[in-house]
DSSP file (Angstrom, degrees, kcal/mol; ACC not computed):
  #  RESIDUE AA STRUCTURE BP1 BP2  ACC     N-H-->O    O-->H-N    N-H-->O    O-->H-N    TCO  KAPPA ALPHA  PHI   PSI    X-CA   Y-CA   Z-CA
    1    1 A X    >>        0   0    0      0, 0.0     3,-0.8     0, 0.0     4,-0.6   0.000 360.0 360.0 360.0 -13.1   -5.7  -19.3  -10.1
    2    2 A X  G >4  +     0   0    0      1,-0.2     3,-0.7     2,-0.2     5,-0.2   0.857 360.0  52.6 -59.7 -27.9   -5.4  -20.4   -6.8
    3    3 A X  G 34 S+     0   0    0      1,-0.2    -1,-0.2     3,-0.1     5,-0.0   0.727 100.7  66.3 -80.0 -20.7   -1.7  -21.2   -7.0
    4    4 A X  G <4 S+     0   0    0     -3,-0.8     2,-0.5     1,-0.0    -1,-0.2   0.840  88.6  86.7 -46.8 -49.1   -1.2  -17.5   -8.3
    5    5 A X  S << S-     0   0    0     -3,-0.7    83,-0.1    -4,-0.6     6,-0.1  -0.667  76.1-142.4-102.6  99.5   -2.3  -16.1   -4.9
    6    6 A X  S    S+     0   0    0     -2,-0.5     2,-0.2    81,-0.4    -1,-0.1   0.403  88.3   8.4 -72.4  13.8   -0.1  -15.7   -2.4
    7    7 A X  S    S-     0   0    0     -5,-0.2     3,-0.3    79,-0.0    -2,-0.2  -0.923  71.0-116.5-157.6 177.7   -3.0  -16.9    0.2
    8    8 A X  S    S+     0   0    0     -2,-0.2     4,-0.2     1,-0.2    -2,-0.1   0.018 108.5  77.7-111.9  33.7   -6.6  -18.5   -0.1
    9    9 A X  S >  S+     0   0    0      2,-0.2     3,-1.1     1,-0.1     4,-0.3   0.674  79.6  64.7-117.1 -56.3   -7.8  -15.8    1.4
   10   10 A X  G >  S+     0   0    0     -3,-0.3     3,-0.5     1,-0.3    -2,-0.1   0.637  98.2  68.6 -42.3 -21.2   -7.4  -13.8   -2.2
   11   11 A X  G 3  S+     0   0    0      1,-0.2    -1,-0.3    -4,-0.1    -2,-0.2   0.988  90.6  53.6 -58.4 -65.2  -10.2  -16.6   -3.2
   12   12 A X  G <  S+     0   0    0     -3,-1.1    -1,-0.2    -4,-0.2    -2,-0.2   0.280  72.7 136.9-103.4   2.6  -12.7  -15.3   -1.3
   13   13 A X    <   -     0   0    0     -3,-0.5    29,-0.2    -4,-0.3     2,-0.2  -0.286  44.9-149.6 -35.7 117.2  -12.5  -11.3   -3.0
   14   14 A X        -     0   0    0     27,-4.1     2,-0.9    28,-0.0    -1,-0.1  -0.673  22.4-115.2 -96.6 160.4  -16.4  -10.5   -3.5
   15   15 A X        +     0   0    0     -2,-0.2     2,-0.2    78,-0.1    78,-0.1  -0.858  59.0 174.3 -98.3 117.3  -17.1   -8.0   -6.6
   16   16 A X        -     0   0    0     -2,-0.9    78,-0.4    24,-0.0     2,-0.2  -0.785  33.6-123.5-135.0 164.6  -18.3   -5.6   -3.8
   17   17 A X        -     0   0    0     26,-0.3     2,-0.1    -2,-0.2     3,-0.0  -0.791  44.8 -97.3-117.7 153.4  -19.5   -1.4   -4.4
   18   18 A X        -     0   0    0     -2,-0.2    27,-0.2     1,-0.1     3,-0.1  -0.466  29.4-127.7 -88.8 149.9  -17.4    1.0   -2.2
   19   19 A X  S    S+     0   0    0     25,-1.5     2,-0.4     1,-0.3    -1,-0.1   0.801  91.9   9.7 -76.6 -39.8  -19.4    1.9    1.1
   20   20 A X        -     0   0    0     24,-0.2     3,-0.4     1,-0.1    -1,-0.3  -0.974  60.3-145.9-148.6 139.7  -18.9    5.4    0.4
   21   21 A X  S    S+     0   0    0     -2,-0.4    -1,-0.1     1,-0.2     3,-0.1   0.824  93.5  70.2 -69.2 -12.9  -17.4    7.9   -2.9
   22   22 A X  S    S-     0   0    0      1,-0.3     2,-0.3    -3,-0.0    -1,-0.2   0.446 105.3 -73.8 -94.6 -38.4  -16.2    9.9   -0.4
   23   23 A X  S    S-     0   0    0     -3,-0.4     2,-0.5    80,-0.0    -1,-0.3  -0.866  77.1 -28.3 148.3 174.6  -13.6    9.2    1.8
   24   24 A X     >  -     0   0    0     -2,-0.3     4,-1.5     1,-0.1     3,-0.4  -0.503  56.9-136.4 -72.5 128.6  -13.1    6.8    4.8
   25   25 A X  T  4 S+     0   0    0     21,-0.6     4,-0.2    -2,-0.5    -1,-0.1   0.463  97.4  45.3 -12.7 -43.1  -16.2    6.4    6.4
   26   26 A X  T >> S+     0   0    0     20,-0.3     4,-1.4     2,-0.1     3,-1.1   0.881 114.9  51.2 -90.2 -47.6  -15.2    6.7   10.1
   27   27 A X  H 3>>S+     0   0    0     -3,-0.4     5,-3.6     1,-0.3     4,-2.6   0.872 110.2  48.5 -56.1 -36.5  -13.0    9.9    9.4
   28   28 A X  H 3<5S+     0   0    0     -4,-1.5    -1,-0.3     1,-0.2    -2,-0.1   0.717 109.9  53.1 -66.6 -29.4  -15.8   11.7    7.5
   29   29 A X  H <45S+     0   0    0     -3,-1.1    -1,-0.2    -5,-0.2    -2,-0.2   0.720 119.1  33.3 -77.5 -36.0  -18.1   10.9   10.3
   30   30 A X  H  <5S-     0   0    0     -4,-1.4    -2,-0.2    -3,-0.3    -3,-0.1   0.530 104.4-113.3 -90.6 -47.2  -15.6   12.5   12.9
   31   31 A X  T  <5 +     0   0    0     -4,-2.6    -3,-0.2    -5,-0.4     2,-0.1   0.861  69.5 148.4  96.1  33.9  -14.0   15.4   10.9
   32   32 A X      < -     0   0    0     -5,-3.6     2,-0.4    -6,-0.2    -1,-0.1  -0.562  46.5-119.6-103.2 157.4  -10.1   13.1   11.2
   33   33 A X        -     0   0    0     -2,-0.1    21,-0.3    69,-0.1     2,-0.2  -0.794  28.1-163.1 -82.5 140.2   -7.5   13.5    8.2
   34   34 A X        -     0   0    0     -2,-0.4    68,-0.3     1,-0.2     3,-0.1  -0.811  18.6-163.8-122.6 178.8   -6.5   10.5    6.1
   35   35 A X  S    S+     0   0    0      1,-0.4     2,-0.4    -2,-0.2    -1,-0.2   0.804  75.1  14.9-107.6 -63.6   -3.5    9.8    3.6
   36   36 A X  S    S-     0   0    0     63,-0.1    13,-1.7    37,-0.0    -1,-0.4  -0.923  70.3-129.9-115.2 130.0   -4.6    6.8    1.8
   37   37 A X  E     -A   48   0A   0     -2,-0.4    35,-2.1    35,-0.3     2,-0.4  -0.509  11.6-161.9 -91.7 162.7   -7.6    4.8    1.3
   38   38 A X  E     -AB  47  71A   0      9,-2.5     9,-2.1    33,-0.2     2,-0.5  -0.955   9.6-153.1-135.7 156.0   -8.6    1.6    1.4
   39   39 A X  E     -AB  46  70A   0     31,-2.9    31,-1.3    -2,-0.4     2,-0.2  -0.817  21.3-137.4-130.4  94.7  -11.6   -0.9    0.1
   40   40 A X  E  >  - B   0  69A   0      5,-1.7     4,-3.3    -2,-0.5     5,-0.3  -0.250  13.5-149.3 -39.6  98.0  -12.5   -4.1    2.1
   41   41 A X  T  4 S+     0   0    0     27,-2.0   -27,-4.1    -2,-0.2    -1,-0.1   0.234  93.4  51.2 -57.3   1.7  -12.9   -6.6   -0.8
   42   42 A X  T  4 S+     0   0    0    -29,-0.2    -1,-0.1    26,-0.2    27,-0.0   0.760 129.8  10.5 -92.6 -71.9  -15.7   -8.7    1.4
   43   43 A X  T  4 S-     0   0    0    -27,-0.1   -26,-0.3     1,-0.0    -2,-0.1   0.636  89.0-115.3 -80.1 -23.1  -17.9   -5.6    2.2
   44   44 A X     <  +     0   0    0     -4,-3.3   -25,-1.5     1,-0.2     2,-0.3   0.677  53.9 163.2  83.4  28.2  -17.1   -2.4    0.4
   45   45 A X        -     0   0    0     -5,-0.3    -5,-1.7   -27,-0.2     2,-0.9  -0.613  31.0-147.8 -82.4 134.3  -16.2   -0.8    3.7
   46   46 A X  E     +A   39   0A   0     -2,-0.3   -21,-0.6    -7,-0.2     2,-0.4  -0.790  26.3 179.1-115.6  99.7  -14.2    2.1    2.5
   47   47 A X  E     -A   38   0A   0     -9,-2.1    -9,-2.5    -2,-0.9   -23,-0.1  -0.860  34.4-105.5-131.1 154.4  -11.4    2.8    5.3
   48   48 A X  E     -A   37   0A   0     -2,-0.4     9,-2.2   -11,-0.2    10,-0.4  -0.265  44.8-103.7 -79.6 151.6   -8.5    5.2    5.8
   49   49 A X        -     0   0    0    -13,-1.7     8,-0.7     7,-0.1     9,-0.2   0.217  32.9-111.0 -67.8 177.6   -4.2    3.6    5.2
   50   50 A X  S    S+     0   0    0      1,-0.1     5,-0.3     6,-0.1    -1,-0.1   0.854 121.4  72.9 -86.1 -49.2   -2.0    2.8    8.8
   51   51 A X  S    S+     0   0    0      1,-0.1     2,-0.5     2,-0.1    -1,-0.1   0.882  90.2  76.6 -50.3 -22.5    0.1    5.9    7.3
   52   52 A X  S >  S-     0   0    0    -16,-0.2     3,-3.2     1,-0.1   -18,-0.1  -0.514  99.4-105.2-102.2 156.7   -3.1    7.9    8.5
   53   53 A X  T 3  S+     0   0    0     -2,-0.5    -1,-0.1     1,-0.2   -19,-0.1   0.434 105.2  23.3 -44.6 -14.0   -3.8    8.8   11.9
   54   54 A X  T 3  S-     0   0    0    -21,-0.3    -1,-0.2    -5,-0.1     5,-0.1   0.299  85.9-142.3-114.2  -2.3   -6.7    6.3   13.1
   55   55 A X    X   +     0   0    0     -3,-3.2     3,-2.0    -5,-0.3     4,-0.4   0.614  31.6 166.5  62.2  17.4   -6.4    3.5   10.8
   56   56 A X  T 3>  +     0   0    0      1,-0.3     4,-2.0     2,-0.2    -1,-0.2   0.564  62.7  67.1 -79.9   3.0   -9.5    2.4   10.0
   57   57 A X  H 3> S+     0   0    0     -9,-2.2     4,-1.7    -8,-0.7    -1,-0.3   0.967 114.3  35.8 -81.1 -22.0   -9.0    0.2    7.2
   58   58 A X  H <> S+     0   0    0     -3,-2.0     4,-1.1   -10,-0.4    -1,-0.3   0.713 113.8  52.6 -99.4   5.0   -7.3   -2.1    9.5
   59   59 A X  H  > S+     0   0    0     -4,-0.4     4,-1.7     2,-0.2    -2,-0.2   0.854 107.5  64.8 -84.5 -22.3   -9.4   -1.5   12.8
   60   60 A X  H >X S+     0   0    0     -4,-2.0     3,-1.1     1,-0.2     4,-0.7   0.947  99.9  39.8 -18.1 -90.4  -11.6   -2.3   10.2
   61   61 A X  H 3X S+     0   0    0     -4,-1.7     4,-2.4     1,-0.2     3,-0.4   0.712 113.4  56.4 -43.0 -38.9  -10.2   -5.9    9.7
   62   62 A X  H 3< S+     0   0    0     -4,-1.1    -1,-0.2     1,-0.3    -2,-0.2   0.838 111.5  50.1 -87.4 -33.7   -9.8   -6.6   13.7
   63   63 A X  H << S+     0   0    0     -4,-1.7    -1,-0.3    -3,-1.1    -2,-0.2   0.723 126.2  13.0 -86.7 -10.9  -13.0   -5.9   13.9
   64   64 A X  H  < S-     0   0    0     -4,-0.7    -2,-0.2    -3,-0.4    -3,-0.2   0.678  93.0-125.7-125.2 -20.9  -15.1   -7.7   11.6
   65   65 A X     <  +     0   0    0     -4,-2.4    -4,-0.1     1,-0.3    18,-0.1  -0.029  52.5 156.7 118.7  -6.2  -12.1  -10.1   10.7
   66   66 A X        -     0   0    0     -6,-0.2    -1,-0.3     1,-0.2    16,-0.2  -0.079  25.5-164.1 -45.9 117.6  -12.4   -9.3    6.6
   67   67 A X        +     0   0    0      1,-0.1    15,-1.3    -3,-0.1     2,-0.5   0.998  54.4  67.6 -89.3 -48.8   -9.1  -10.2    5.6
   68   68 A X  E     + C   0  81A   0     13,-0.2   -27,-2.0   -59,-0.2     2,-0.4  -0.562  51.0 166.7 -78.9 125.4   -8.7   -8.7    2.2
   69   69 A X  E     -BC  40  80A   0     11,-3.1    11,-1.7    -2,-0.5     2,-0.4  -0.911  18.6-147.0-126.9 150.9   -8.5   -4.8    1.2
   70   70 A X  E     -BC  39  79A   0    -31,-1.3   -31,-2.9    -2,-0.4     9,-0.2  -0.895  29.1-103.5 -99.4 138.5   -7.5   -3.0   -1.8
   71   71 A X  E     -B   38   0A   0      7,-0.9     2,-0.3    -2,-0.4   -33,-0.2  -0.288  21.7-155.9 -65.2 166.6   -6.0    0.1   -2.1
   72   72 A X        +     0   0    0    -35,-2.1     2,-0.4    23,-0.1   -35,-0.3  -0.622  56.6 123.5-134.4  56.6   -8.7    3.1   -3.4
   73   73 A X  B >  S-E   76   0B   0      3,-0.6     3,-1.0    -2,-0.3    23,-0.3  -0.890  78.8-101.4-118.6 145.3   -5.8    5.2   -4.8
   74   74 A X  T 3  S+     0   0    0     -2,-0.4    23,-0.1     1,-0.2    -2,-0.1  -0.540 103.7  12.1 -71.3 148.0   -6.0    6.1   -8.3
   75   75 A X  T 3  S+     0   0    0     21,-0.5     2,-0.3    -2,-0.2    -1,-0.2   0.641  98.4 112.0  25.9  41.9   -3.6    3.5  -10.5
   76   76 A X  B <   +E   73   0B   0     -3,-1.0    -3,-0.6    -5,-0.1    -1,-0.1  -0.980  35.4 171.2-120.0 114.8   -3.0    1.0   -7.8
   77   77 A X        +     0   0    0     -2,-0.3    14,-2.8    -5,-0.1    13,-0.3   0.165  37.9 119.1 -78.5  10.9   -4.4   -2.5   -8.0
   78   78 A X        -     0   0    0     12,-0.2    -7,-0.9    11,-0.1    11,-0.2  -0.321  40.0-162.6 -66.8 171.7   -2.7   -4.3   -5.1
   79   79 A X  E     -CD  70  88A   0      9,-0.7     9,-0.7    -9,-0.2     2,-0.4  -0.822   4.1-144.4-126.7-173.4   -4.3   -5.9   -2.2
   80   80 A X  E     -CD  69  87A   0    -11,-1.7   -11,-3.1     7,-0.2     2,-0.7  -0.998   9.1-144.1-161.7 142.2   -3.2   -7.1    1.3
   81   81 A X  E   > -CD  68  86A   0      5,-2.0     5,-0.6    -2,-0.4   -13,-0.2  -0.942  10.8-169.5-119.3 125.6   -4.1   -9.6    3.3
   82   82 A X  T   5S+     0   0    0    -15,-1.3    -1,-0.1    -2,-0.7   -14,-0.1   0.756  84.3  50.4 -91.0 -25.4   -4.1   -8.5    6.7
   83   83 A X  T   5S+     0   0    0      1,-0.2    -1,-0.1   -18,-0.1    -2,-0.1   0.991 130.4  22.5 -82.8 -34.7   -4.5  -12.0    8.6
   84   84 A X  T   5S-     0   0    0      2,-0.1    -1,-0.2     1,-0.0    -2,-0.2   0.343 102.1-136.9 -91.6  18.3   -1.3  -13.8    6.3
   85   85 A X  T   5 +     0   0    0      1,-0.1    -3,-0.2    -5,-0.1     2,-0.2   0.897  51.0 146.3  23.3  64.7   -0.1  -10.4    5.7
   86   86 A X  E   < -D   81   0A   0     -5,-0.6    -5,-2.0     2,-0.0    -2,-0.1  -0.885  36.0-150.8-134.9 146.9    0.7  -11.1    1.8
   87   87 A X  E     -D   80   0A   0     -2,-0.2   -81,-0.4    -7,-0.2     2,-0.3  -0.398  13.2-176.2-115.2-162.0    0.3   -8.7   -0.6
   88   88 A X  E     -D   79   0A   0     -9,-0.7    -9,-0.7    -2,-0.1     2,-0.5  -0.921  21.0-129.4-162.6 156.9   -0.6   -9.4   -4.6
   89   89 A X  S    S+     0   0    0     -2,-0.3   -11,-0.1     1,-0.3     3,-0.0  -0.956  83.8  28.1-150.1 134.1   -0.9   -6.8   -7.4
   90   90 A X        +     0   0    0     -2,-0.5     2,-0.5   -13,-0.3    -1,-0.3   0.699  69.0 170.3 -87.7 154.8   -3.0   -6.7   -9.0
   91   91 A X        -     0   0    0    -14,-2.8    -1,-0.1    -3,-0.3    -3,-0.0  -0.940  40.9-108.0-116.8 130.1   -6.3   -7.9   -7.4
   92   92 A X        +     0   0    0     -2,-0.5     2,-0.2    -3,-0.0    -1,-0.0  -0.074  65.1 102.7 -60.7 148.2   -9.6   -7.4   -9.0
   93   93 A X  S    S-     0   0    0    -78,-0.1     2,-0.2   -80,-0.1   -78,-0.1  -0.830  70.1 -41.7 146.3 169.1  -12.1   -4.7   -7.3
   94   94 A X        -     0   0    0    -78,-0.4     2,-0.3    -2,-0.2   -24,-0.1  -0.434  52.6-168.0 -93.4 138.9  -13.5   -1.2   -7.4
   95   95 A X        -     0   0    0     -2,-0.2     2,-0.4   -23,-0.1   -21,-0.1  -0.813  13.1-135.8-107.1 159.8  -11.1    1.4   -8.4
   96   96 A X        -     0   0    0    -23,-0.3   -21,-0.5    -2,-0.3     3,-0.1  -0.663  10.9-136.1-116.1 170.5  -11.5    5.2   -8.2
   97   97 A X  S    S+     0   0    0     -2,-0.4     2,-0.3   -23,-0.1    -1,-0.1   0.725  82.5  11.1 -66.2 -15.0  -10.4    7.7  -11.0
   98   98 A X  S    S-     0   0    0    -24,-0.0    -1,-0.1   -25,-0.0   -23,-0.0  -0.973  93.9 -69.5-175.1 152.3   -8.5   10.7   -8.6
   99   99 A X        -     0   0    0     -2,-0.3     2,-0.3     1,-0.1   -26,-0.1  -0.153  37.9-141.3 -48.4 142.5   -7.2   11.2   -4.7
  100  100 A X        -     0   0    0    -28,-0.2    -1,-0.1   -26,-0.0   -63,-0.1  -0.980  25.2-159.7 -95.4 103.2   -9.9   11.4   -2.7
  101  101 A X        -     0   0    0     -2,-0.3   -66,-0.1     1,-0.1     5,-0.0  -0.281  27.7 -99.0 -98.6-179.9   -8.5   14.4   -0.1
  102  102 A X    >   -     0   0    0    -68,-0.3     3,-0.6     1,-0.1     4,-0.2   0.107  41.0 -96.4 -85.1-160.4  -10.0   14.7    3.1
  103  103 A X  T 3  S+     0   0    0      2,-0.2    -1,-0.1     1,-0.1   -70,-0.1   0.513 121.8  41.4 -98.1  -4.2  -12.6   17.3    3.6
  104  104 A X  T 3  S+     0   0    0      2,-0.1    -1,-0.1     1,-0.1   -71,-0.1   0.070 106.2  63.8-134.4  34.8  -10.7   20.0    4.9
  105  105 A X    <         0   0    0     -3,-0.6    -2,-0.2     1,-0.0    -1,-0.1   0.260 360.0 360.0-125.6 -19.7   -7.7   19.3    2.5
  106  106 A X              0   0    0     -4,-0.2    -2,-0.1    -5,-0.0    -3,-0.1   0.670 360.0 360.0 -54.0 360.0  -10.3   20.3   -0.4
């Protein structure tokens, strides 16, 4: 499969459980809005898209250096590799059933 994979970074995808059902972690913690979510395929770290205002899924990545995330949108499998920046669709990992909206979008 390796040649499939537009890095070897896609190798290393753990079958990992989303940190939270809820929304991104850091925003929920804070009271911030997001647009899109996102799920760190090493940890299950569950972090808000660049389109939304704090970014975490990738301060996420800078910080811990987990290179692959999947989106946590309902009917999208892609993923992204943030250190080669390469994307692949679809990439195995947990998906959720419906938007997650922020908490003060409910």
């Amino acid at each position: 499969m390796k040649g499939a994979y537009p890095c070897g970074h896609f190798l290393a995808i753990r079958d990992v459980k989303p940190s939270t059902p809820d929304g991104c972690e850091e925003c929920l913690r804070i009271g911030s809005p997001w647009v899109h979510l996102r799920v760190c395929l090493t940890c299950g770290h569950v972090g808000c898209c660049d389109d939304s205002p704090l970014r975490h899924a990738t301060a996420h990545f800078h910080g811990t250096a987990h290179p692959v995330m999947k989106s946590f949108e309902p009917g999208e499998a892609w993923g992204w590799c943030y250190a080669d920046e390469a994307a692949y669709d679809p990439v195995p990992g947990p998906a959720t059933r419906r938007h997650i909206a922020p908490p003060m979008a409910r």
